[in-house]
C-alpha positions as CSV (number, residue, x, y, z in Angstrom):
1,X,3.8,17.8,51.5
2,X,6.6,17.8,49.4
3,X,9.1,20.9,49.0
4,X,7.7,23.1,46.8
5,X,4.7,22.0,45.9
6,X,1.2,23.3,45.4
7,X,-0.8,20.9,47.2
8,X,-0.8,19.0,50.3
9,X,-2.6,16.3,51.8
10,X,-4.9,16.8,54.8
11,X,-5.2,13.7,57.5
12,X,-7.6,12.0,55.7
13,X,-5.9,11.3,52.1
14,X,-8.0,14.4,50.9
15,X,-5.9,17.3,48.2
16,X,-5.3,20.6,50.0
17,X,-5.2,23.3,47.4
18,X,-2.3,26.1,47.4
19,X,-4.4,29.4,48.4
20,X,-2.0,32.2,49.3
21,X,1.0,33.2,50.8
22,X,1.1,35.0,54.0
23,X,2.9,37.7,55.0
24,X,5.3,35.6,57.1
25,X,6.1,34.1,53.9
26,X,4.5,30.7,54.5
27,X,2.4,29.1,52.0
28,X,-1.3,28.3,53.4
29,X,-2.8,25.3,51.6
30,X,-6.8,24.7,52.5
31,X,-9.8,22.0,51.7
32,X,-12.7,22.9,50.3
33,X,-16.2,23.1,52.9
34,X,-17.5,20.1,50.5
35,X,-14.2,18.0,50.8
36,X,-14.9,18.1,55.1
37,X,-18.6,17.7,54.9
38,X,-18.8,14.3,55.4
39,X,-15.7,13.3,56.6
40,X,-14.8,10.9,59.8
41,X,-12.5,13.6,60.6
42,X,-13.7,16.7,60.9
43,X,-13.9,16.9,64.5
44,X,-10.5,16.3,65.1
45,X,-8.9,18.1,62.0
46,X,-11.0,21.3,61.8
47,X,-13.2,23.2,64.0
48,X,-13.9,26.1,62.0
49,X,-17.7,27.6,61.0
50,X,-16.8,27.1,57.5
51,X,-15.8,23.4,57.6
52,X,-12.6,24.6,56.0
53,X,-9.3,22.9,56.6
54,X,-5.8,25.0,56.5
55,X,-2.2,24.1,56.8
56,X,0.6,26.5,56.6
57,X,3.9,25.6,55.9
């Protein structure tokens, strides 16, 4: 992810949208449920009920 910007890249190549800002001050970029649906993946990058990805840097 490169400094500053607003996008990332999850594990599999896939865009990571900016979302918010947390209170900590670190930016928290997440996938979309549609972008992990199908994915090879999922199980090892994500193991939320939504099917949602989230990094914070």
């Amino acid at each position: 992810m490169a400094q500053g910007s607003r996008s990332g890249i999850c594990p599999n190549g896939q865009c990571l949208r900016y979302r918010t800002t947390n209170r900590q001050g670190y930016r928290e970029y997440a996938s979309t449920p549609g972008q992990c649906a199908g994915c090879p993946m999922k199980g090892q990058c994500t193991q939320s009920a939504n099917g949602v990805k989230v990094v914070i840097r």
